[in-house]
C-alpha positions in Angstrom: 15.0 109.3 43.6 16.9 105.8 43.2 18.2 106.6 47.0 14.6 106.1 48.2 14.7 102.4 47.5 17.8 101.9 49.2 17.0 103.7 52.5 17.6 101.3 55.4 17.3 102.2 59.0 19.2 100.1 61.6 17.1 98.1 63.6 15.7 99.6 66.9 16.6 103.0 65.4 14.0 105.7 66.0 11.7 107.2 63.9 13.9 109.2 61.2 13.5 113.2 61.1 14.0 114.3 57.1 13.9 116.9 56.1 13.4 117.4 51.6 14.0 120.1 49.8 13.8 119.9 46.4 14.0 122.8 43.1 10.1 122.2 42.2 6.8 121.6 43.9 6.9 118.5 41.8 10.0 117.1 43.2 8.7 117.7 46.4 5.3 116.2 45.7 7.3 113.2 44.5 9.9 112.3 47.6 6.6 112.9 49.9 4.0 110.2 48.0 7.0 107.9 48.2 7.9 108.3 52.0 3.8 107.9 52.7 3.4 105.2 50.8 6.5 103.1 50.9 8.4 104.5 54.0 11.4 103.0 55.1 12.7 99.8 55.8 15.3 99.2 58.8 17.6 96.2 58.9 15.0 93.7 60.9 13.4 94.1 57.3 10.6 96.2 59.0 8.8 99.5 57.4 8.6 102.3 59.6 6.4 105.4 58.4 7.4 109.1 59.2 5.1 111.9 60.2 5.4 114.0 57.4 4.6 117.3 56.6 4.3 119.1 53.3 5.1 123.2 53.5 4.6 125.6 50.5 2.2 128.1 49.6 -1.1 127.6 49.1 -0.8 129.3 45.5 2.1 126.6 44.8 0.8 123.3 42.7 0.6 120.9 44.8 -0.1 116.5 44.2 -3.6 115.8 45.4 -2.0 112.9 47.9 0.3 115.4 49.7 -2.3 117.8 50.6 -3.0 115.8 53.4 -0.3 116.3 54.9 0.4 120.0 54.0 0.8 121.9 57.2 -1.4 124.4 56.5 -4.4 121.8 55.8 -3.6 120.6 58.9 -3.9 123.6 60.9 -6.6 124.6 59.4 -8.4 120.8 60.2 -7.5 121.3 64.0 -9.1 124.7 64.1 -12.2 124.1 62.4 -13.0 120.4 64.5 -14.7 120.5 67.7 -14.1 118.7 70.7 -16.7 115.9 70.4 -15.6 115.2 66.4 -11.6 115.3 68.1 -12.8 112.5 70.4 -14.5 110.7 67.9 -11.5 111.1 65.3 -8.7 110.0 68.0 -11.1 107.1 69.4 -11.2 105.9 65.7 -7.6 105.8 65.5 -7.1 104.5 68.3 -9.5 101.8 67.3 -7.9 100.6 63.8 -4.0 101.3 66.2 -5.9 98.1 68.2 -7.0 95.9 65.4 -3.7 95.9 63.9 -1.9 95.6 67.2 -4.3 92.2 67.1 -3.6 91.6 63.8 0.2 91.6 64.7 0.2 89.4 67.4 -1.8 86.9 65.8 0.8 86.8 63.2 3.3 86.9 65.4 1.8 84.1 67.5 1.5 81.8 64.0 5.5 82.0 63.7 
């Protein structure tokens, strides 16, 4: 797990594809909550953060911050959604993808 901390991307690289596997649920569970919450950090000493997605059983213990992103969650959240809450979902992404693109630039702009 030390190797996590050390994980640096060149800069412009694109978007790593990683694949985990690990001998217990817990393991797992562990490397996930880490890449979600502290990603990885390339050598312009930016954080980039993966899609992941968590795949096991639905029997198999599972961390209560990686069910979000266990592929069977998400399958079944896609299925169950109408088209109006799909909208309404992606326009509120979209939304906070805006305010931090503003965020960014005025950040950029105090440099």
């Amino acid at each position: 797990l030390e190797l996590l901390g050390s994980l640096v991307l060149p800069r412009g690289a694109h978007r790593p594809r990683v694949l985990v596997c690990a001998p217990s649920n817990a393991a797992t569970d562990e490397l996930c909550e880490r890449v979600l919450k502290e990603g990885f950090r390339d050598l312009g000493a930016g954080v980039t953060f993966p899609d992941v997605a968590r795949v096991g059983s639905e029997d198999a213990a599972m961390a209560s911050a990686v069910r979000d992103v266990w592929t069977e969650g998400r399958v079944r959240w896609y299925l169950s959604i109408t088209h109006p809450h799909f909208v309404a979902e992606f326009n509120r992404a979209d939304a906070l993808l805006k305010q931090a693109e503003g965020a960014m630039a005025a950040l950029l702009g105090r440099l």
